[in-house]
N, C-alpha and C positions, 0 to 999 in steps of 0.2 A: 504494500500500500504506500501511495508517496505523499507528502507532503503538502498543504499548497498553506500561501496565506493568502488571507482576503483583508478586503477592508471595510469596514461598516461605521455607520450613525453610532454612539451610545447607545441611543434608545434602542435600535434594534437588537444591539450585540445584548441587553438587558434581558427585549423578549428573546431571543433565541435562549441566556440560559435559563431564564423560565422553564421555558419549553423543554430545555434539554432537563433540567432537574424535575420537571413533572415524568420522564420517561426515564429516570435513572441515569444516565448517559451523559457523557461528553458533549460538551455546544460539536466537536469536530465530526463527534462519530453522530450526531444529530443532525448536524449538517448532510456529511455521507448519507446516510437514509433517506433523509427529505429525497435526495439527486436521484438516488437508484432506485426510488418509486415511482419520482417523476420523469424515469427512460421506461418504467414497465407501461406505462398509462398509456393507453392509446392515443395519436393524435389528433386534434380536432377534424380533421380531413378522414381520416379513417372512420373514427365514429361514425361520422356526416354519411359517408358512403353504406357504413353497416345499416343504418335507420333507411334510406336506398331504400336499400338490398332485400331489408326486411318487410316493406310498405307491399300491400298485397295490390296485385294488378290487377288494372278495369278492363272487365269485358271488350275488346273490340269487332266485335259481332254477335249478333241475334240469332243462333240459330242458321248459322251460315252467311247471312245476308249481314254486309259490313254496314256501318252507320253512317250517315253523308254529314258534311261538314256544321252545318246545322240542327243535327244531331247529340252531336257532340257537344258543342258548345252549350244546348237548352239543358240547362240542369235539373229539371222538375224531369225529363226525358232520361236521364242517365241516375235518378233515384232510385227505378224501381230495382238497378241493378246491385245497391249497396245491401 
């Protein structure tokens, strides 16, 4: 493990040992943590694309017969399919 120094406000370097004494630990090794949970986290792009991904697809046809452009767009017309 190597080294770094940072530099901070007072105030934050305060809350961080807060922080780090409410978790038993080091401000460094509380530090550390914070970092390697915020590389596991997905990123806001990836999320965005999961919820995509996940979002169930609209009908584009009737029973064969596709739906014409004014169709589509009259929303009271594309209710009965939710």
């Amino acid at each position: 493990m190597k080294n770094v120094t940072i530099s901070m406000d007072e105030s934050d370097l305060a809350w961080a040992r807060a922080q780090a004494g409410k978790e038993g630990v080091s401000v460094s090794r509380w530090i550390a943590g914070r970092v390697a949970r915020e590389r596991q986290r997905p990123s806001d792009f990836q999320a965005q694309m999961l919820a995509v991904m996940e979002t169930p697809l609209a009908p584009m046809s009737d029973g064969g017969r596709t739906f014409n452009r004014e169709e589509i767009y009259d929303r009271r017309f594309m209710k009965r399919f939710r």
